[in-house]
C-alpha positions as semicolon CSV with decimal commas, in nm:
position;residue;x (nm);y (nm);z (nm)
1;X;2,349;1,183;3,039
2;X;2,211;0,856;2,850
3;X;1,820;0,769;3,002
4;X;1,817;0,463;3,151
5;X;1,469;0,439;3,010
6;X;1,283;0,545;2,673
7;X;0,972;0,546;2,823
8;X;0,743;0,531;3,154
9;X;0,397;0,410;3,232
10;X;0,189;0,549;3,534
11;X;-0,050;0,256;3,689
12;X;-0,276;0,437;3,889
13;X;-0,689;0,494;3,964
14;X;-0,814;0,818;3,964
15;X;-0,783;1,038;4,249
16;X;-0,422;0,902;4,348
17;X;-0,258;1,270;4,234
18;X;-0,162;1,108;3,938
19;X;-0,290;1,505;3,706
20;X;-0,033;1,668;3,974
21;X;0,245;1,392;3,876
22;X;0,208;1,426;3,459
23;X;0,184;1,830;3,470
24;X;0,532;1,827;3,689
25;X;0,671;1,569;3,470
26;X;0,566;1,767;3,094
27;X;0,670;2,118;3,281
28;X;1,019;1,950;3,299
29;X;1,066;1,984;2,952
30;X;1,314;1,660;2,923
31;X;1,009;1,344;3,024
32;X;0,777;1,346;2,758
33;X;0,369;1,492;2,777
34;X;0,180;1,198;2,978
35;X;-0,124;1,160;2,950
36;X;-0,426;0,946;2,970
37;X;-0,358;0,899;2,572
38;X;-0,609;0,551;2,613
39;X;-0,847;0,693;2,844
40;X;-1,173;0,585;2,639
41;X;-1,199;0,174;2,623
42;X;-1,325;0,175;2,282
43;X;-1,157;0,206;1,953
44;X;-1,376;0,475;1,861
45;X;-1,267;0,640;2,169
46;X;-0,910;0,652;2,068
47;X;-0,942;0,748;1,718
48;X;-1,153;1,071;1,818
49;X;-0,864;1,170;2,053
50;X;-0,629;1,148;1,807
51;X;-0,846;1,292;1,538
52;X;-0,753;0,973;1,314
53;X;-1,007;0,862;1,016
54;X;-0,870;0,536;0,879
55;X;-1,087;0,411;0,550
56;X;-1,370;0,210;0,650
57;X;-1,203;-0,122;0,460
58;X;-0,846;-0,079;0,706
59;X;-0,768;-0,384;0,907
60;X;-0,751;-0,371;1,232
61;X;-0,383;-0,435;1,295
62;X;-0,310;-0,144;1,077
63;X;-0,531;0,112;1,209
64;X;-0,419;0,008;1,572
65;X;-0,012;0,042;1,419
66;X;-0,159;0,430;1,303
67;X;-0,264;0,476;1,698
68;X;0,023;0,406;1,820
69;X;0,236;0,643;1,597
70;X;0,040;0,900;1,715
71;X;0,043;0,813;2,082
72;X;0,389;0,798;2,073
73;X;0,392;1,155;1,845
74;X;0,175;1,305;2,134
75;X;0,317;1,170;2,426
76;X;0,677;1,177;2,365
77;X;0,652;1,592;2,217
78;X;1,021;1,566;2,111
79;X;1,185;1,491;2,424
80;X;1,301;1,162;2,315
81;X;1,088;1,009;2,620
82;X;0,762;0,858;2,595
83;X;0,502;0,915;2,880
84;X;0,155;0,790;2,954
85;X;-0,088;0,766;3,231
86;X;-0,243;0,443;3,247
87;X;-0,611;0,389;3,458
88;X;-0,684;0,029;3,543
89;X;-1,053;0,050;3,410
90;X;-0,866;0,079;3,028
91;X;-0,611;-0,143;3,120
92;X;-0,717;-0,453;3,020
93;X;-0,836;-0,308;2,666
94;X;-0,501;-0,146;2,600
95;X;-0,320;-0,511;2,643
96;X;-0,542;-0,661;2,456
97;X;-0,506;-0,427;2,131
98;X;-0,135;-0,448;2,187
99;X;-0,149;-0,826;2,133
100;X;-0,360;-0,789;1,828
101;X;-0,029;-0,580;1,729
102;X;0,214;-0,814;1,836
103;X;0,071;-1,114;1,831
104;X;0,395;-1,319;1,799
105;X;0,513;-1,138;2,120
106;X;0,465;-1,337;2,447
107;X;0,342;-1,119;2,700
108;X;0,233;-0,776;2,811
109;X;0,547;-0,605;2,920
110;X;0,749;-0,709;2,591
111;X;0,444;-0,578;2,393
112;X;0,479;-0,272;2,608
113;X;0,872;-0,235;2,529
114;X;0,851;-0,335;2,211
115;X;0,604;-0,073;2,097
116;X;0,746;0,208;2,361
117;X;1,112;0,129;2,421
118;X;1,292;0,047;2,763
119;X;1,013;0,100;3,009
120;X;0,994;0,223;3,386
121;X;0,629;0,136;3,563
122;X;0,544;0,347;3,824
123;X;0,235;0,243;4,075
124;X;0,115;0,555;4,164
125;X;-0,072;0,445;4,445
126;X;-0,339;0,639;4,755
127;X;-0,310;0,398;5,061
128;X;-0,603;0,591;5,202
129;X;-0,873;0,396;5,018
130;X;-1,113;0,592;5,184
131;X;-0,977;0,978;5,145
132;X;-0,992;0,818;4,752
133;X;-1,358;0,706;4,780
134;X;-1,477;1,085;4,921
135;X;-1,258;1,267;4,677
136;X;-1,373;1,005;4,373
137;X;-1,775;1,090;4,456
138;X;-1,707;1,482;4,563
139;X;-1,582;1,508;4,202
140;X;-1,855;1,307;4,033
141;X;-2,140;1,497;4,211
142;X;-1,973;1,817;4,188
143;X;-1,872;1,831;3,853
144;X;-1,520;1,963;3,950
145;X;-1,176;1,713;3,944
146;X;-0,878;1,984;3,929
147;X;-0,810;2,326;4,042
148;X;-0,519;2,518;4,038
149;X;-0,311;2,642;4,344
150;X;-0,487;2,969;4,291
151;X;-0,796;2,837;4,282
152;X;-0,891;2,894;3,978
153;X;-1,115;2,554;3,842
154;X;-0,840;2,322;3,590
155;X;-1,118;2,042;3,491
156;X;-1,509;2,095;3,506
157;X;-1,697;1,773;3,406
158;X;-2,051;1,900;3,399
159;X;-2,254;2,182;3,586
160;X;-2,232;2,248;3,940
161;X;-2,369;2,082;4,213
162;X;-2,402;2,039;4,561
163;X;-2,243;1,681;4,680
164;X;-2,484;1,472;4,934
165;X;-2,348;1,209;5,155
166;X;-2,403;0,811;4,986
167;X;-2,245;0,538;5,228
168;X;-2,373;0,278;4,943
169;X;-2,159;0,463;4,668
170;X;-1,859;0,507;4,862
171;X;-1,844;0,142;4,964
172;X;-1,875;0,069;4,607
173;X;-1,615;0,335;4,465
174;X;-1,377;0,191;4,820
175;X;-1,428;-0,145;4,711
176;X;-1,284;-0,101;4,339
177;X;-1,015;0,129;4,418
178;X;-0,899;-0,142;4,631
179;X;-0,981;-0,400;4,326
180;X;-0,747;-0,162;4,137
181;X;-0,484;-0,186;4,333
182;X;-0,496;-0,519;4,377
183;X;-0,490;-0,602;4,020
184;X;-0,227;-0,405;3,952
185;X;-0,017;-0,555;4,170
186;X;-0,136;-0,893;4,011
187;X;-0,009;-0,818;3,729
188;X;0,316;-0,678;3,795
189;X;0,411;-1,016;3,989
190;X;0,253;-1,200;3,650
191;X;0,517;-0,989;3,426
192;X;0,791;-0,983;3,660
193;X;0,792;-0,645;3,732
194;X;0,940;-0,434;4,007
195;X;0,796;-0,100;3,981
196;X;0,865;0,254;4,110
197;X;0,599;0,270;4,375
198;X;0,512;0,627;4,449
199;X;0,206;0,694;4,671
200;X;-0,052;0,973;4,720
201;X;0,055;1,113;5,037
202;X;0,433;1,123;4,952
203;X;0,320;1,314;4,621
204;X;0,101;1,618;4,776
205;X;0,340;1,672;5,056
206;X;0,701;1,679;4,834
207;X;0,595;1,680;4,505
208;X;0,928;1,848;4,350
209;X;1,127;1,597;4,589
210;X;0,904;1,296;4,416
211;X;0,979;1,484;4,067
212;X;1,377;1,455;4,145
213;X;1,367;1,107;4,253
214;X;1,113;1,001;3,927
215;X;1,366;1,201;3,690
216;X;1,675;1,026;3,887
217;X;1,506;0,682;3,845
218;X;1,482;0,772;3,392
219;X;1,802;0,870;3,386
220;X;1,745;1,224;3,321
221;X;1,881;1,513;3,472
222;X;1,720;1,587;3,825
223;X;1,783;1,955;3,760
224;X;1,488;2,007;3,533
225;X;1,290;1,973;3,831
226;X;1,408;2,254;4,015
227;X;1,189;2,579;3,992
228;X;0,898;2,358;3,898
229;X;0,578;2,489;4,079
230;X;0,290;2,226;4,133
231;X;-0,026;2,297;3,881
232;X;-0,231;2,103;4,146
233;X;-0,453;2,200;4,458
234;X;-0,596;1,988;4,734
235;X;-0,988;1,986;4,692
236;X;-1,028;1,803;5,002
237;X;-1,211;1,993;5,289
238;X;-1,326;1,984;5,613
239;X;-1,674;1,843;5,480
240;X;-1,426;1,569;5,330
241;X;-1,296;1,495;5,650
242;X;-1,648;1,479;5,743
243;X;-1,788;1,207;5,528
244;X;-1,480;0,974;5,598
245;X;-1,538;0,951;5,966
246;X;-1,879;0,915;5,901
247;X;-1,804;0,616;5,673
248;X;-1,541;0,456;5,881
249;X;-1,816;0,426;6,143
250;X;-2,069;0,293;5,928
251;X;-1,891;0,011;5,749
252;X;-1,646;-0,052;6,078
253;X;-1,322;0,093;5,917
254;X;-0,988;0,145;6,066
């Protein structure tokens, strides 16, 4: 079977099940290792995840051509498909360092193929805005984004600690996800794309189903997915149920 595509790009913002998504997609063993490879919007950032040290004197251009290599390296692992896991908040920086690049190429999506190959976007998307809000702060003042289906805690991001109601920060954190989303969607129109939309809910509740249809949609064999066991939980509780009715009520939200 020839992939349709060489590569894929996840457009998402966080807490839309995009970890569950890349984990089934590297456990497949045929679509890459995505990853949040430009995470950090800083060129420091990126050059102290790939544990690059370019001579003080290197231009630009060239020590952004070295970053790329190794994305591509690291998020390809010998599969001969490229993935990566794109949050808006780095989005804008990422574009703009690919046109320093290609600066002779006329817009983002040919920078995109040109640098990855034949490219699928998916929108990995959570309608709930507000489900996204409560999980978004939980994690913050918790200190804990991923756990495992046994429990067991995947991603700690500082110590524990009791989360506390804030109708102020969720209103803020509902307000960009929706940004997010919406600027997204901007720019797909602006680079006439029409891309795989995939959404939270249809994620957690078939994720190997979701798996088959992404691996379908590359052009690689929907077989890899069987077997495949999720390396996700659900963190969301009854206190998360909770603080979204509360907030619906206080800001007058369907």
């Amino acid at each position: 079977m020839i992939p349709k595509f060489e590569s894929y790009v996840i457009c998402t913002s966080p807490r839309s099940g995009s970890t569950l998504l890349i984990k089934l997609l590297a456990a497949t063993g045929v679509a890459g290792n995505p990853s949040s490879l430009f995470h950090s919007p800083t060129l420091d950032g990126w050059l102290n995840h790939f544990d690059l040290k370019p001579g003080t004197s290197s231009p630009e251009r060239d020590v952004l051509a070295m970053i790329f290599r190794a994305a591509l390296k690291e998020g390809s692992r010998d599969t001969g498909m490229f993935g990566l896991r794109l949050q808006r908040h780095s989005f804008d920086f990422f574009v703009e360092k690919l046109a320093v690049i290609h600066p002779d190429i006329p817009n983002d999506r040919a920078r995109i193929e040109t640098t990855f190959g034949r490219t699928l976007f998916i929108h990995l998307t959570r309608q709930d805005k507000v489900a996204q809000a409560v999980s978004y702060m939980k994690a913050e003042q918790s200190g804990l984004w991923h756990v495992a289906p046994d429990g067991k805690e995947l991603e700690r991001i500082g110590s524990p600690n009791k989360p506390s109601y804030n109708g102020a920060n969720l209103k803020a954190n509902y307000d960009q996800f929706t940004v997010y989303d919406r600027d997204w969607n901007t720019w797909f129109e602006s680079q006439s794309i029409q891309p795989f939309r995939i959404t939270y809910d249809s994620l957690s509740s078939d994720p190997n189903g979701i798996l088959g249809d992404v691996l379908e949609k590359l052009g690689l064999d929907t077989g890899a997915a069987e077997g495949i066991v999720p390396g996700t939980a659900k963190l969301s509780d009854a206190n998360s149920q909770e603080w979204s009715t509360r907030f619906r009520v206080e800001y007058d939200i369907i």
